[in-house]
C-alpha positions in Angstrom: 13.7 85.1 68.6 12.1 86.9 65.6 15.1 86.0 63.8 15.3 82.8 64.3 12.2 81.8 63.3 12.5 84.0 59.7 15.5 82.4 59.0 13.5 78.8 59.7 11.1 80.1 57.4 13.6 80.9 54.5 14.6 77.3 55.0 11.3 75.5 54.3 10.3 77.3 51.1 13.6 76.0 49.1 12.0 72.3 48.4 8.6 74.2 46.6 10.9 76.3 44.4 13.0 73.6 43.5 10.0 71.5 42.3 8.8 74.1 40.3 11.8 75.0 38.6 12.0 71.0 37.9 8.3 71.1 36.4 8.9 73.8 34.2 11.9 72.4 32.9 9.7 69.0 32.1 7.1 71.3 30.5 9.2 72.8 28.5 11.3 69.6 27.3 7.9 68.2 26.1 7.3 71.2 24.5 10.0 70.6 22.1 9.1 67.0 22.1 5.6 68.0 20.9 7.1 70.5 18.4 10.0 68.1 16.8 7.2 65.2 16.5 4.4 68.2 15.2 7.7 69.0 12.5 8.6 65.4 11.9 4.7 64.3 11.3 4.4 67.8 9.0 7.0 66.1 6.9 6.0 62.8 6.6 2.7 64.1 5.7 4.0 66.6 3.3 7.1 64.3 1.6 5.1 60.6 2.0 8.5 59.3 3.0 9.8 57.8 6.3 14.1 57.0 5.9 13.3 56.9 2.0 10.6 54.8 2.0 7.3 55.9 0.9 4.6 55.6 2.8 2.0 56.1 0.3 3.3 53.7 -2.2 3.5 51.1 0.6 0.2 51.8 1.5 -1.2 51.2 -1.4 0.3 48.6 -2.4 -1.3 45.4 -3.7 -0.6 42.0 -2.7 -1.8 38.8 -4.4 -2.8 36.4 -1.7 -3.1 32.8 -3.0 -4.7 29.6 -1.6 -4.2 26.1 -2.1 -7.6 24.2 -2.5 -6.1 20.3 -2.5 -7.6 17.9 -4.8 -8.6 14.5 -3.1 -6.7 11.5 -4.3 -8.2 8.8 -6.5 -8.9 5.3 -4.6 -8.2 2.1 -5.8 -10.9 -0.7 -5.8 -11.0 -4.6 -5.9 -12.5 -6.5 -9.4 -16.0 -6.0 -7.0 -15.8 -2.5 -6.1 -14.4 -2.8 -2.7 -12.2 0.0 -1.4 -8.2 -1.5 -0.8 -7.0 2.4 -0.8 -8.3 5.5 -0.5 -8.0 8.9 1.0 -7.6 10.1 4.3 -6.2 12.3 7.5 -3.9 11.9 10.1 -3.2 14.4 12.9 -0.2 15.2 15.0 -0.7 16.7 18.4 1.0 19.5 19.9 1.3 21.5 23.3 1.6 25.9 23.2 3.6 26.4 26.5 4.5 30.1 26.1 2.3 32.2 28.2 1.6 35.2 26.0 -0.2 33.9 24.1 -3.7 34.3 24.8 -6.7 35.7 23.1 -8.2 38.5 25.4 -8.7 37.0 28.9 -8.5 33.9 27.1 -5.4 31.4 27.9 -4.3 29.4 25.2 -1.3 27.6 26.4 -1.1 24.5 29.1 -2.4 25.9 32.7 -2.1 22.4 34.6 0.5 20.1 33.2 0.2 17.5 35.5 -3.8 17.5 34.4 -2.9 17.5 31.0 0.0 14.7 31.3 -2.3 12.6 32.6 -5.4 12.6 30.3 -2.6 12.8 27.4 -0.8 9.3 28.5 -4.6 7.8 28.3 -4.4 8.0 23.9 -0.7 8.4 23.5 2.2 5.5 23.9 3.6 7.4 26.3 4.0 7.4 30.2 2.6 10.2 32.6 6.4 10.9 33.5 7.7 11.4 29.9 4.5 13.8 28.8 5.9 15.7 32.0 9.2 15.8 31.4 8.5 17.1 27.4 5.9 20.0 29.3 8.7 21.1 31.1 11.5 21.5 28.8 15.1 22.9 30.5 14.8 26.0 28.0 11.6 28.1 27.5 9.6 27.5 24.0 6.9 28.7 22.5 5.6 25.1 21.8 6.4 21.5 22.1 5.4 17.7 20.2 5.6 14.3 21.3 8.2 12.5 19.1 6.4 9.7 16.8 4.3 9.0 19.5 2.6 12.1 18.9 2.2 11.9 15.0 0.0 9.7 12.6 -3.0 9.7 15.3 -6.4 8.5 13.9 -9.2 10.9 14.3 -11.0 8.6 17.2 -7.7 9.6 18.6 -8.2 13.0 18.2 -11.6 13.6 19.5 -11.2 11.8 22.6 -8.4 14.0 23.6 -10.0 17.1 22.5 -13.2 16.2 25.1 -10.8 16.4 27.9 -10.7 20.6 27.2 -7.0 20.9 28.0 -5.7 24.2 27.2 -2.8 24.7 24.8 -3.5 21.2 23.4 -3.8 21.5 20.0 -3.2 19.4 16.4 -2.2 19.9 12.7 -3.9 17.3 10.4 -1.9 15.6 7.3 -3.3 13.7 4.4 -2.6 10.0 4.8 -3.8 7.0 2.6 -6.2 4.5 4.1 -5.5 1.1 3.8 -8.6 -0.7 5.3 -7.7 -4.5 4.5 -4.0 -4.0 5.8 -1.7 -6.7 4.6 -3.1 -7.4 0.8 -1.1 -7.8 -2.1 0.9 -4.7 -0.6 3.5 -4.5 -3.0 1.0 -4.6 -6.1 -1.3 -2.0 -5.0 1.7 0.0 -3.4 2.0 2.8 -0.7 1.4 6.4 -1.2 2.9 8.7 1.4 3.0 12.5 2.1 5.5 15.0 0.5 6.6 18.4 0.8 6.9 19.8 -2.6 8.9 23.2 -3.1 5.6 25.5 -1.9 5.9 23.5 1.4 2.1 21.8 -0.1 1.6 18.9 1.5 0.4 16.2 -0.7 0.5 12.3 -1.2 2.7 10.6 -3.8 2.7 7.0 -5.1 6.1 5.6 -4.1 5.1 1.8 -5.0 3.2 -0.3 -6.8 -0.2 0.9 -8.4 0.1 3.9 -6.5 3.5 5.1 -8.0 2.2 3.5 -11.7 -0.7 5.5 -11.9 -0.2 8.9 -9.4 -0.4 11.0 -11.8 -4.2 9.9 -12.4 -4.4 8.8 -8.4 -3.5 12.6 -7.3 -5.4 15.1 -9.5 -5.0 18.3 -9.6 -4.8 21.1 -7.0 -6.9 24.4 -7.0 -6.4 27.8 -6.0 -8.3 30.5 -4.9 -6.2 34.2 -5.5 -7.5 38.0 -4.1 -6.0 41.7 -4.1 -5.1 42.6 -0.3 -3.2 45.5 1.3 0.1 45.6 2.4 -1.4 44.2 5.8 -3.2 41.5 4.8 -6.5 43.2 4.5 -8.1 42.0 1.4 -9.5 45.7 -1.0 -12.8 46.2 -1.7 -12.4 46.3 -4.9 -10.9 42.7 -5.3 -11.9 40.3 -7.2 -11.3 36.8 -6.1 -10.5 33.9 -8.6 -11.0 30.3 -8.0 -10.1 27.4 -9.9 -11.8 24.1 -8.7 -9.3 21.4 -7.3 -10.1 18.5 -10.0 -9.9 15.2 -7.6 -8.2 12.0 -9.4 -9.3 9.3 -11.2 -9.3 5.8 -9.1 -7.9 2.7 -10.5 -10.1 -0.5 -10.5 -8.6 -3.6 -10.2 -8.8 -7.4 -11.2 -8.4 -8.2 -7.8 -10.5 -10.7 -6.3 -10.8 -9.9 -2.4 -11.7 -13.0 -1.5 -8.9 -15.1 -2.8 -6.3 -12.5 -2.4 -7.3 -12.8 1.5 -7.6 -16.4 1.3 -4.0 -16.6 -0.3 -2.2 -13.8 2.3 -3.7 -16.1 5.0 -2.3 -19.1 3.4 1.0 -17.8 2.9 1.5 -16.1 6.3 0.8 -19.7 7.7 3.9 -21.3 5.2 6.0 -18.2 6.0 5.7 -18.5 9.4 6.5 -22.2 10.0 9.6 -22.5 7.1 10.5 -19.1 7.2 12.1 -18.8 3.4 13.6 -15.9 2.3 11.2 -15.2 0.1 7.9 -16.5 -1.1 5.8 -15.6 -4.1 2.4 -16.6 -5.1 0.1 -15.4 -8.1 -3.4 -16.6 -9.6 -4.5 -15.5 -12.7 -7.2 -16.4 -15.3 -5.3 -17.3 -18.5 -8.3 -16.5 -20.5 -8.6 -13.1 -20.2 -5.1 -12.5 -18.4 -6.6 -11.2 -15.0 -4.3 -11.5 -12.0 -6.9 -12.5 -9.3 -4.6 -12.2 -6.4 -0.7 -12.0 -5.6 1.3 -11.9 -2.5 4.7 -12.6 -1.6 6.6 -12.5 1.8 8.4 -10.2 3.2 6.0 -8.0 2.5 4.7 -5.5 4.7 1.3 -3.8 6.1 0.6 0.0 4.3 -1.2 1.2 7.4 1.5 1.2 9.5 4.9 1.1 7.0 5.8 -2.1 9.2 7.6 -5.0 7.4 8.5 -2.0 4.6 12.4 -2.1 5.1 12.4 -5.7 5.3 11.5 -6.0 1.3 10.8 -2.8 -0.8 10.8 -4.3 -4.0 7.7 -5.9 -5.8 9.4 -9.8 -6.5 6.8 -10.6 -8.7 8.2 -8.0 -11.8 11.3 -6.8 -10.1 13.3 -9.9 -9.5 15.3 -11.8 -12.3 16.0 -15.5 -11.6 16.6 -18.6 -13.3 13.3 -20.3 -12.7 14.4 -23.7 -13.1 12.4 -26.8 -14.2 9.3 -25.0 -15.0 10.9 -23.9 -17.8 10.7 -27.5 -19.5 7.0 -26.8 -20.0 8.2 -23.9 -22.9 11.0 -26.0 -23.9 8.6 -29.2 -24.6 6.2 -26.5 -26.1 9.0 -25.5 -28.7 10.0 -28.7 -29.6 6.4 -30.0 -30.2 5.6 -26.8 -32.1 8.5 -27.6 -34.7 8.5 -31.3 -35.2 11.4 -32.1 -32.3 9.6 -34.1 -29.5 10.2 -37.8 -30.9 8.6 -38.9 -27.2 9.1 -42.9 -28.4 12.8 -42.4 -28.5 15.4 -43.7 -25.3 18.2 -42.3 -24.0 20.3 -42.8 -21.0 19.0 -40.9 -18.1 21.3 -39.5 -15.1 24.0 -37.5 -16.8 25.2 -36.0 -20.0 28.7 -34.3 -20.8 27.9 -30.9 -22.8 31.3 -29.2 -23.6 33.2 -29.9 -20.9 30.4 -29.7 -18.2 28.8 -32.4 -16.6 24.8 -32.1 -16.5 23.1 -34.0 -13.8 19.1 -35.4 -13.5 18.3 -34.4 -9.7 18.4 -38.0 -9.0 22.3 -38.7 -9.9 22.1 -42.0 -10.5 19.2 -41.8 -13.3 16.5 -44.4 -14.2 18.6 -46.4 -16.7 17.3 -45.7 -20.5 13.8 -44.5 -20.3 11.9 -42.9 -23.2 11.6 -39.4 -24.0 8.2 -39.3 -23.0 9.4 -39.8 -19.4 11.3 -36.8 -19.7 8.9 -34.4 -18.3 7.1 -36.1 -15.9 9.8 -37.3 -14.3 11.7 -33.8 -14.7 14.7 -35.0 -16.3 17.2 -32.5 -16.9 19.2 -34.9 -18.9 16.1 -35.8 -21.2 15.1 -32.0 -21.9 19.1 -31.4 -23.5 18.4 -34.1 -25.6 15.3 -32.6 -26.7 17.2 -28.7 -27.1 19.8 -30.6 -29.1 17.6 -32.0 -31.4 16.0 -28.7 -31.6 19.0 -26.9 -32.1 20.2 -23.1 -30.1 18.7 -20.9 -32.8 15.0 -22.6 -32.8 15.4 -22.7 -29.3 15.9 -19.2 -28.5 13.8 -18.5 -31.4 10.8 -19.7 -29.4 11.9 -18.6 -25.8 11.2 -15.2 -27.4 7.8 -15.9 -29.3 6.8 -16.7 -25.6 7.9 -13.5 -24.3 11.3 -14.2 -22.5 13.9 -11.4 -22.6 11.0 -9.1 -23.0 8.5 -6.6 -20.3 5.0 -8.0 -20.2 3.8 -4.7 -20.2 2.2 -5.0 -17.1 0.8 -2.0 -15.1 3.6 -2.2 -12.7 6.9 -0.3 -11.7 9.8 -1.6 -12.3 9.6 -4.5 -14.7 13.0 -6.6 -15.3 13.4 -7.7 -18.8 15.1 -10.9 -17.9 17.8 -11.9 -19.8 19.3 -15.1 -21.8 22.0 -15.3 -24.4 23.4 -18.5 -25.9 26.6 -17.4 -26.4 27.3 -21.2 -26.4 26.1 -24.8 -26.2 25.9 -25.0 -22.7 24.1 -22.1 -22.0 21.8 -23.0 -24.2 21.5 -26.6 -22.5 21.1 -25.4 -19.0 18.5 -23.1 -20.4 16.1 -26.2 -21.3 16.0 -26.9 -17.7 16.0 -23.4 -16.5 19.4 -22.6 -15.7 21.6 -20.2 -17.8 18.2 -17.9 -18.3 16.7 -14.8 -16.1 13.2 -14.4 -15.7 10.8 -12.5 -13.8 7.3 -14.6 -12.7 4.7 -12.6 -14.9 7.1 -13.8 -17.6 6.3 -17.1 -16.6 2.7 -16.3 -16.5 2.2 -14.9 -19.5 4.1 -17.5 -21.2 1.8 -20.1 -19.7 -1.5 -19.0 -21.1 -0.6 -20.2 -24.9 -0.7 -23.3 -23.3 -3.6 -22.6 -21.5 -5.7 -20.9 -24.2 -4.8 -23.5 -26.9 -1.8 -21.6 -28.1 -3.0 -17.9 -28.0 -0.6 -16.0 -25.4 -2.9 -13.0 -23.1 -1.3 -10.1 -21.9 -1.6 -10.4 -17.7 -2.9 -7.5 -16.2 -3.9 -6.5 -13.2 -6.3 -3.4 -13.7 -9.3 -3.4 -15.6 -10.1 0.4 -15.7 -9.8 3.9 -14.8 -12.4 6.3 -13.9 -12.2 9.8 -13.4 -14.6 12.3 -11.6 -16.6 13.0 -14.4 -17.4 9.4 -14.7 -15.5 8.8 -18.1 -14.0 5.3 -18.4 -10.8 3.9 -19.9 -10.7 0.3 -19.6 -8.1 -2.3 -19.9 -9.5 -5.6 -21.8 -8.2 -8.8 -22.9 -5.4 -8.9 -25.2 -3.9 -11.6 -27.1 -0.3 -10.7 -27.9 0.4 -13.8 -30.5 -0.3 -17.2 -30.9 3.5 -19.0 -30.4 1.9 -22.5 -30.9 -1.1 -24.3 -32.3 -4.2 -25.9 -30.0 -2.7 -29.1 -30.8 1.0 -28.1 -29.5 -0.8 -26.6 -25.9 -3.0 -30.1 -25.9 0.2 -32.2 -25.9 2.3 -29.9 -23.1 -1.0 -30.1 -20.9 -1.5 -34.1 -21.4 2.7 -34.4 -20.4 2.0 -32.1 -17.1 -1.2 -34.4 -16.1 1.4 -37.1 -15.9 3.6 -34.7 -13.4 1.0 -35.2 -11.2 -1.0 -38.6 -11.7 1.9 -40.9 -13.4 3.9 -43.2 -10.7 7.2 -41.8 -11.7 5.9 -38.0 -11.9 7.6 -35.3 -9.2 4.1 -33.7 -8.8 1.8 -36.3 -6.5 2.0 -33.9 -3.8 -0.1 -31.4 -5.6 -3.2 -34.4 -6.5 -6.1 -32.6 -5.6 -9.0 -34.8 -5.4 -11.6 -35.0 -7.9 -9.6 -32.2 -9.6 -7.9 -32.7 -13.6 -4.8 -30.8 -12.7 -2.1 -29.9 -15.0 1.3 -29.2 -13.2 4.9 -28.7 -13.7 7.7 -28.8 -10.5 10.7 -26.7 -9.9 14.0 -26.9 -8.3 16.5 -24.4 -9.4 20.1 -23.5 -8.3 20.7 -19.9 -7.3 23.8 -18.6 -8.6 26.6 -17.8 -5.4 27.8 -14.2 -5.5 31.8 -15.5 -6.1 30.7 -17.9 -9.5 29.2 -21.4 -9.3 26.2 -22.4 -7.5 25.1 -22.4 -4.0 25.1 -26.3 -2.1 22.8 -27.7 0.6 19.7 -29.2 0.4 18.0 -25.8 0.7 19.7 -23.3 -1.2 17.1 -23.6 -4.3 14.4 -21.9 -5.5 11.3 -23.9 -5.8 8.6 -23.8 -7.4 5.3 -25.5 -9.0 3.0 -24.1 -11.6 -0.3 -25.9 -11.6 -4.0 -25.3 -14.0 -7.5 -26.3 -13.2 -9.4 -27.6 -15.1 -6.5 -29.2 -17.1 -9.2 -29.9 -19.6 -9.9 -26.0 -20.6 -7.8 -24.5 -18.0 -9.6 -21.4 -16.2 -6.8 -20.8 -13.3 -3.0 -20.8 -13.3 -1.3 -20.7 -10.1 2.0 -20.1 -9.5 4.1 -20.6 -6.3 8.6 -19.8 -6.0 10.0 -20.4 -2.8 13.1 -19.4 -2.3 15.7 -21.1 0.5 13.3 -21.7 3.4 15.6 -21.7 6.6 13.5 -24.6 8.3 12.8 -27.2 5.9 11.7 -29.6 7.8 9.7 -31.1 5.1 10.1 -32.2 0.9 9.7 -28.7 -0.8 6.9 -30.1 -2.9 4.7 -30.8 0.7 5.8 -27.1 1.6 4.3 -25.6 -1.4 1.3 -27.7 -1.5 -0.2 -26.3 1.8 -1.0 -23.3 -0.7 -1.4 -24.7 -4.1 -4.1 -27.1 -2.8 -6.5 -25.0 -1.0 -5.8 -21.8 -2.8 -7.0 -23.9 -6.1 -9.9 -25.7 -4.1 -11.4 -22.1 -3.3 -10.6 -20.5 -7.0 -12.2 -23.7 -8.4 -15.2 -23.5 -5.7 -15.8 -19.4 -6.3 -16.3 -20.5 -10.1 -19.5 -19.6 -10.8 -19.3 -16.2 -9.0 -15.6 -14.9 -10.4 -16.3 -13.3 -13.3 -13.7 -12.3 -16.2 -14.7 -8.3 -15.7 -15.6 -6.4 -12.6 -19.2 -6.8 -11.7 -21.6 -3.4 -11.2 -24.7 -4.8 -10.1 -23.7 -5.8 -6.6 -22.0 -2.8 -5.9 -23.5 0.8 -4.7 -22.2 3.9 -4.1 -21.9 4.7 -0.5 -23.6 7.7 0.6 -22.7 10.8 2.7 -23.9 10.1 6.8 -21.0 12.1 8.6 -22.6 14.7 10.6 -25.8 12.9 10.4 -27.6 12.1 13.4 -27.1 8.3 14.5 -30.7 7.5 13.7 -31.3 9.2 10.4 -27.4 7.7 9.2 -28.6 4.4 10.2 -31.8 4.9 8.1 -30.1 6.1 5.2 -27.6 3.1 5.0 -30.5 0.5 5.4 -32.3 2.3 2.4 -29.3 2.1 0.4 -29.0 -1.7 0.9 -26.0 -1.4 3.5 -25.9 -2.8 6.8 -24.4 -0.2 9.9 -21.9 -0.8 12.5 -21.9 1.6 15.4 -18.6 2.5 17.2 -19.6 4.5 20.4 -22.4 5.9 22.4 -23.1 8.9 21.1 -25.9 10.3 19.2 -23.9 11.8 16.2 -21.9 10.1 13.6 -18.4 11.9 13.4 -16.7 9.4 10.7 -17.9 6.7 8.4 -15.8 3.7 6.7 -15.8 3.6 3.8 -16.2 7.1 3.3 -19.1 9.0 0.9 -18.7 8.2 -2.6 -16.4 5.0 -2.8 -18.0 1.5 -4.0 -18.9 -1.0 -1.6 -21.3 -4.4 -2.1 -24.3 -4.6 -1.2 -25.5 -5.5 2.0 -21.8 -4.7 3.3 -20.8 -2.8 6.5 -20.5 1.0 6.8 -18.3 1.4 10.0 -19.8 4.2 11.4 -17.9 6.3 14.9 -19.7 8.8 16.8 -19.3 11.4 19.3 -19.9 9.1 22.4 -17.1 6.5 24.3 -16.1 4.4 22.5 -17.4 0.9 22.7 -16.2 -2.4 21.1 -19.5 -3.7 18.8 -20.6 -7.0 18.2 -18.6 -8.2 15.2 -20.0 -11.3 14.5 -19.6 -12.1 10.8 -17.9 -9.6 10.0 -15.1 -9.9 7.3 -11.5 -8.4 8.3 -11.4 -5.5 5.9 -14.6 -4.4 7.8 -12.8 -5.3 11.7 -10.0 -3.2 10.0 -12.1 -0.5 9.0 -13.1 -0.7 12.9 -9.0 -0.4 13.5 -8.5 2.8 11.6 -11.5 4.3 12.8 -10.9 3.6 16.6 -6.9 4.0 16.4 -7.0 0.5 18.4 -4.8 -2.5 17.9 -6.9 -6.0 16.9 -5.3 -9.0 16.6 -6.6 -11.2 13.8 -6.5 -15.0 13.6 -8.0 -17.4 11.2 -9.9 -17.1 8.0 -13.1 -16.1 6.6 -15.4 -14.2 8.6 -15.6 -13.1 12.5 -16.8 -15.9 15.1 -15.8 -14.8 17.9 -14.0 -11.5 20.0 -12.0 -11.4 23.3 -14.0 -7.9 23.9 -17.6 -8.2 25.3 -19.8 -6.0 23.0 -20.2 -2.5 24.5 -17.3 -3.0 26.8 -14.9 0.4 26.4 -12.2 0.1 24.0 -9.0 0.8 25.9 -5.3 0.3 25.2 -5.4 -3.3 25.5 -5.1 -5.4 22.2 -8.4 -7.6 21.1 -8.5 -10.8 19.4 -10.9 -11.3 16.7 -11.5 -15.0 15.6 -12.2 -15.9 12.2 -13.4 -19.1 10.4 -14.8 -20.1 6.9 -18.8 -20.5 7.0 
């Protein structure tokens, strides 16, 4: 029995021994762990070196670490001191989905996506399903965006989304350009649009218009602030920091007059709308001091939003060369006057004339049997105006065109000026040419051309800014310049009295213009447009017309001009077309008389001062001291944004659009103008829909009713 149980015995001890074998053999293989890392560390602390690399050079090593500061870009103003651009920020919005990444206890990604799809598809044009279906991807990421949808989101936008606390939500901002009066002579004052320049800067550049013509004053000049860190980012004691100041652009004034160019896009929208041309062009200027007061054309497009922008890039009024047709007789009259030609007492045979071997037609084929010269114009015989050229002769002719600035820029401050061409390489080109055919020209050709017979022969550069500021206040400004004087007061006398008859005499192509009470010079148009395989095109609407008119026609103070080019539903006489423009667009340049000045005015326009981050009551105060009137978006206590923003011009007694941190709730916005109920559109993100003219007389919204995602009508009418 005692043997038995020793040899049990024996049995149970072998487990122990074996563990302790095992534990000494793990002591003493850290042992030589401890003794190889002990050797490696002695080493590395001896030779500074780890594979080669030495660890004392990289420590010390000195890194220059250098910031961007971004300079502001300049805005661009109205002949008043309104704001048509200036600068601003868009943000994008983006979702962190990868569940490492936290701060601390913190989570920082998206916890409840079904939470957050839902608030989300409350601000952005998206459904609950599809913000689901984008925070649940089929492969894991670190973070997700929204397409478009999520991108160019105002800052109303922003906020509200951010109240709702959603986790992992987060947003990048961008500079954008602001645009408060949307459509409004887009093509003239041009688009500006972010760019990635090769250090990945962000920044806007002018890509049209005044805004390409002038970026390199719009856009300033970036800063930079530099400093000395480690190799790790840590910045030394020892460093000194430099800074250079961001130096913010100059902005560009304008001669724009806001109310007319408003008045005119509203007028031409109508026309467009109901006749749809393919393209319609409209510009008022002040022939005295060459102003452009306002210019639109259609297609055109809306800034804010890019929309319309593929339909028509180019800026028709100095981009496109065309033969302009009969306007032209008023410079070939001009001429002939100017050098003894006009013999207006002498007949011919009106309805055709062979030149070369080419058949010249009036527009009314048959003719008006032999008529004197002095019919010519008026009735806009093509026939009567080669007999004129002939008598002139080719060479006086084309002596002249270019004394009046054909074939030649205008020097305009826009991009891309055409030079227009002619060249009388015979005698029928320079026949068709006196009824304009057989000659290119762009409009502010046209324009320009027109005030020697407006100013009593001197010819004024048009332009359309009046000066530059930059941030330290110095001024370069563009005046009035006569560029020559092509024919006497006594020549410009005789072409206005013969373009009163266009419009008054019983044979005259211009009754449909007769304004009432008005002595208005005008001129008619009807050109061919050349076909793409030779020739001309036919049909009764493959022309270009056009009219230029001036008020008083007496000492003329406005010159309006109006092309239309092929309207595809002309269910009306061209001239009755155009007129729905002319007329009321003069009426209301000839009514604002006494209040449109011939420079930008400076005492009726403040400063706007600084009331973002004020509270409501103190920003309200502070905008009713400095003579401005406050709108309230919201119902919060704080204002987080203000229209237009600190430091721009605005009239007196004008709205600041002013959002705060509360809901937002649709104000009363009862005579308001629409640059200000736009304002109220960028500020709020929210869609309105415009109608009428003039000033704000009614809203679909009840003031202080929540602005959701349903579009509200604002309607206007003159007061």
């Amino acid at each position: 029995m005692a043997k038995k149980s020793s040899k049990r015995q024996t049995n149970a001890i072998h487990p122990t021994k074996n563990r302790r074998k095992f534990g000494i053999f793990l002591m003493a293989l850290a042992a030589l762990g401890l003794v190889a890392f002990a050797c490696r560390f002695v080493y590395i602390a001896a030779g500074g070196k780890v594979d080669s690399a030495n660890l004392s050079a990289y420590r010390k090593k000195v890194v220059a670490k250098s910031t961007v500061l971004k300079a502001k870009r300049g805005s661009i103003f109205d002949r008043d001191g309104g704001v048509i651009a200036e600068d601003s920020n868009t943000y994008t919005i983006y979702a962190i989905l990868d569940h490492n990444y936290v701060d601390g206890d913190k989570k920082l990604y998206v916890q409840d996506k079904d939470k957050t799809a839902t608030e989300l598809a409350k601000y952005l044009p998206l459904s609950k399903a599809k913000i689901l279906s984008i925070l649940t991807p089929a492969k894991a990421q670190f973070q997700v965006e929204f397409g478009t949808a999520g991108t160019k989101l105002s800052l109303a936008t922003k906020q509200a989304i951010q109240k709702a606390k959603l986790p992992g939500i987060n947003f990048t901002d961008s500079p954008s350009r602001l645009y408060p009066n949307g459509v409004f002579a887009s093509h003239v004052i041009g688009l500006a649009q972010p760019q990635t320049n090769a250090k990945s800067t962000d920044q806007l550049v002018g890509v049209l218009g005044l805004e390409k013509q002038f970026n390199s004053i719009l856009k300033g000049t970036n800063g930079y602030r530099t400093s000395q860190t480690d190799a790790y980012g840590y910045q030394l004691p020892e460093s000194k920091v430099k800074t250079k100041a961001a130096v913010d652009g100059g902005s560009v004034y304008t001669t724009i007059d806001a109310s007319l160019q408003s008045y005119l896009e509203t007028l031409m929208t109508s026309v467009a709308t109901k006749y749809q041309p393919k393209s319609l062009l409209a510009v008022l200027m002040n022939p005295k001091t060459g102003e452009v007061l306002a210019a639109s054309q259609r297609p055109t497009f809306d800034p804010s939003t890019g929309e319309g922008l593929s339909s028509m890039w180019r800026d028709i009024l100095v981009e496109d060369n065309y033969e302009p047709g009969s306007v032209m007789k008023i410079f070939t009259l001009a001429a002939a006057i100017q050098t003894g030609n006009y013999h207006p007492n002498n007949y011919y045979k009106s309805g055709s004339v062979k030149v070369a071997d080419t058949t010249i037609k009036d527009w009314d084929t048959s003719g008006w049997g032999t008529i004197p010269l002095s019919q010519a114009f008026p009735r806009s015989s093509n026939v009567g105006m080669v007999k004129i050229e002939q008598t002139m002769g080719a060479t006086v002719f084309s002596e002249y065109l270019r004394k009046f600035g054909f074939g030649q820029q205008t020097g305009i401050a826009l991009p891309g000026e055409t030079s227009g061409t002619f060249d009388f390489g015979n005698y029928l080109d320079s026949a068709m040419a006196s009824f304009g055919q057989s000659i290119d020209v762009n409009a502010m050709q046209l324009m320009q051309a027109a005030t020697a017979v407006a100013n009593g022969g001197d010819m004024v550069q048009p332009r359309i800014v009046s000066k530059i500021v930059n941030k330290k206040g110095k001024t370069t400004s563009y005046g009035r310049r006569v560029l020559s004087k092509p024919i006497s007061k006594s020549t410009a006398q005789q072409v206005i009295a013969a373009m009163r008859q266009v419009v008054n005499a019983s044979y005259g192509t211009g009754s449909a213009y007769k304004m009432s009470g008005v002595d208005l010079a005008v001129k008619t148009g009807t050109a061919q447009i050349a076909g793409t395989t030779g020739g001309y095109l036919t049909g009764d609407s493959n022309y270009i017309f056009s009219v230029m008119g001036m008020a008083p026609a007496s000492n003329p103070k406005y010159v309006l001009y109006i092309a239309m080019k092929q309207p595809q539903k002309m269910t009306e006489p061209a001239e009755s077309i155009m007129a729905q423009i002319f007329r009321p667009m003069m009426t209301r340049a000839l009514a604002l008389d006494g209040s449109t000045n011939t420079t930008a005015t400076t005492d009726e326009t403040i400063s706007v001062p600084s009331v973002t981050n004020n509270a409501l009551a103190t920003a309200q105060q502070k905008l009713t001291n400095a003579d401005f009137s406050a709108a309230v978006v919201g119902t919060g206590t704080k204002v987080v944004q203000q229209l237009p923003t600190a430091g721009g011009n605005a009239l007196k007694g004008s709205h600041v659009v002013l959002l705060t941190n509360g809901a937002m709730t649709m104000p009363n916005v009862s005579g308001w103008s629409k640059s200000d109920v736009l304002k109220l559109a960028q500020l709020t993100g929210k869609t309105f829909k415009l109608v009428g003219s003039g000033y704000a007389t009614a809203q679909s919204l009840k003031a202080g009713s929540l602005l959701g995602s349903a579009k509200v009508t604002i309607q206007f009418a003159q007061q």
